[in-house]
N, C-alpha and C positions, 0 to 999 in steps of 0.2 A: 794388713790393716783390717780391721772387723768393714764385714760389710762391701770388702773388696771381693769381685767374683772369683775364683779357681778355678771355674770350668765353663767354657759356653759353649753350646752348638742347637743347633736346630734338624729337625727331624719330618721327615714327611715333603707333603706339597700345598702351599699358599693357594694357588690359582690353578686349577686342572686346564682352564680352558688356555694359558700360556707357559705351563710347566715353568710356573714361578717356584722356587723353593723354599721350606720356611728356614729363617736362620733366626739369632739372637734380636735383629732387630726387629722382624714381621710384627706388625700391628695386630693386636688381637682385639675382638668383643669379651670382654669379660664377666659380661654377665653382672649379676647381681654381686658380685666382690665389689661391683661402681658403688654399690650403698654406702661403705664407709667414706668416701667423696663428698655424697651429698652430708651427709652428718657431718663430716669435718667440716664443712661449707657451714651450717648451722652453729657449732661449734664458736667457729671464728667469730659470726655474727654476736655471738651470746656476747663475748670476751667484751667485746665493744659497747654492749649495752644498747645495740640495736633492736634485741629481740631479747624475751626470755626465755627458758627450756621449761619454764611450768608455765606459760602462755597458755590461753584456754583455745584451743585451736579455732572455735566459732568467734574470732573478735577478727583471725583472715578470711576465713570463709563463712558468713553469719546465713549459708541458702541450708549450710548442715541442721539433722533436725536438732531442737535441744533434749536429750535423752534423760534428761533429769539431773546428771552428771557429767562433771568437765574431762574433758578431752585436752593433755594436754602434747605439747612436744615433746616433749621428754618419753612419751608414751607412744608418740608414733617413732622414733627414734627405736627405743627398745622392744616395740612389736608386742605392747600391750593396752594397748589404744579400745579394743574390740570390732574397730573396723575390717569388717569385709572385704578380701583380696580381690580386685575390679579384677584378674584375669579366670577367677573361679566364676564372677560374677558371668564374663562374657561365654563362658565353658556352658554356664547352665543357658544362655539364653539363646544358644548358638552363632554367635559373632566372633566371625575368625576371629584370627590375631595377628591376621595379613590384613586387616583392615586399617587406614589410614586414620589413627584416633588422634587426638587431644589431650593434650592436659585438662583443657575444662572439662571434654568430655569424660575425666578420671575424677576431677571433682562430681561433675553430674550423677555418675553414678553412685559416689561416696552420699550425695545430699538427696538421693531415691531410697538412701536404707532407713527402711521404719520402725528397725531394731538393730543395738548392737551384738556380738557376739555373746559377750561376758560384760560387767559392770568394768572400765577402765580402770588399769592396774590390777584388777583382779587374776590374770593370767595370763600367758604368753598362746601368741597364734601369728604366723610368720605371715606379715601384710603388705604386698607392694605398693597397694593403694597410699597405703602411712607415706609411703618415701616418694611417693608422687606429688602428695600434701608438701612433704616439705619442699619439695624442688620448686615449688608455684609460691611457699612461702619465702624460701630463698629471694626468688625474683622478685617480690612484692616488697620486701623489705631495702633490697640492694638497689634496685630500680634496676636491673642488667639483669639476662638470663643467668640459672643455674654454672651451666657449664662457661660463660664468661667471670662469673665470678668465681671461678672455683681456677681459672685461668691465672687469672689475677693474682690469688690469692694465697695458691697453692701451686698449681703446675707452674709456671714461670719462677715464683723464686727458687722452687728446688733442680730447676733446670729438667723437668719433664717433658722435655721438647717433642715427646712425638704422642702427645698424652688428649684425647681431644673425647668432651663429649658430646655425643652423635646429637645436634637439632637442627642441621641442615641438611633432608634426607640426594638434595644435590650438590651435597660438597663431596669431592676429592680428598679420600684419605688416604698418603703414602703408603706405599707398603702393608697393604691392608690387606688379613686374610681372609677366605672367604670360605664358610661351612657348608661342607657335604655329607650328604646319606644315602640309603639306598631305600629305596622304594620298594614295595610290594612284589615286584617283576623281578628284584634285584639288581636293579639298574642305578649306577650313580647319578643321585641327581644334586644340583644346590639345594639347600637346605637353610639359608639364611638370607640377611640383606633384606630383607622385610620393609613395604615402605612405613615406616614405623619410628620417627626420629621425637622423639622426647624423652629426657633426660629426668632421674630421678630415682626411681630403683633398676635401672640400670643406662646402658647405652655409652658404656665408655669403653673406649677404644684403647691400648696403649700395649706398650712394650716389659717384658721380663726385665730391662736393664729399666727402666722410669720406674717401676714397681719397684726396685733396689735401691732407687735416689729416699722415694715413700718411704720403705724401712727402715734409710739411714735419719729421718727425720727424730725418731723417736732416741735416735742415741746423739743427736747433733742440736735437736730441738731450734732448729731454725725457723718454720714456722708455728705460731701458736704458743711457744714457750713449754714452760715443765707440765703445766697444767693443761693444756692440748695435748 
């Protein structure tokens, strides 16, 4: 049956410090692959006529400046918005990125920029800052967080049971792995778990079989319909 696995295993080690193993189900950070989550989240909203995707992004957040031209969703979606990446932002100012931030404080920095990149839609420039807008526009709309409504919406009806995004930097996540590197000395160290829980262009956690239920979406069209 399409979509059914052939093969599973897992490889390596989850947790050094319990010689946890990884297998098929370990929970991973996924990084930025979480992006097309919050979009599908947006997505879903549009279909309902909750929100638009040519929305002028300053009618959620009216502290941004007005640049003379509209910003819309559809544009921080596609990473042509012209907004400034808030982690290049924090690179230049020297503010880790162990630092325990905010989503406002991802807008703050978005409504301190006193120029855009390029005129919106005018070109592509790969912006996390965009997909944090949306995760706060998410919330603003749905009245629930990001990652509750993408709960909702998404992970529960395709049965992504083990599929969570990260905004509660003390919750317990199952089976959760944890990244390592080696330092300077060449010493393994942790290299992740940052206290750093907001959800948007990234911070979702899940499993290779749950990212498999996600692909079968597209042939089963269970959530969202043909046009999702």
């Amino acid at each position: 049956r399409l979509g059914e696995p052939l093969f599973e295993a897992g490889y390596g080690t989850a947790d050094l410090d319990h010689d946890v193993p990884i297998t098929p189900d370990t929970v991973f950070d996924i990084g930025s692959v979480s992006k097309q989550f919050t979009a599908g989240s947006i997505l879903l909203l549009a279909q309902r006529g909750e929100l638009g995707l040519d929305d002028d992004v300053r009618s959620y957040f009216p502290e941004i400046p007005d640049y003379g031209e509209t910003i819309t969703l559809r544009q921080l979606i596609h990473h042509t918005s012209g907004i400034r990446d808030y982690l290049n932002v924090m690179s230049v100012v020297g503010r880790p990125f162990e630092d325990n931030i905010t989503d406002l404080d991802i807008v703050a920095m978005a409504a301190q920029q006193r120029a855009l990149n390029f005129p919106p839609g005018e070109q592509y420039s790969y912006s996390n800052t965009g997909y944090m807008l949306l995760g706060v526009v998410a919330k603003q709309v749905a009245g629930i967080s990001l990652g509750e409504l993408a709960e909702r919406e998404i992970f529960s009806p395709l049965g992504m049971d083990a599929t969570v995004f990260y905004e509660d930097k003390r919750a317990i996540i199952p089976n959760r792995a944890t990244g390592y590197g080696r330092d300077e000395d060449g010493r393994v160290r942790q290299t992740h778990n940052y206290d750093f829980a907001v959800a948007g262009d990234g911070q979702l956690y899940t499993t290779v079989g749950d990212l498999l239920r996600w692909n079968r979406n597209f042939e089963e069209q269970r959530v969202g319909g043909a046009d999702f």
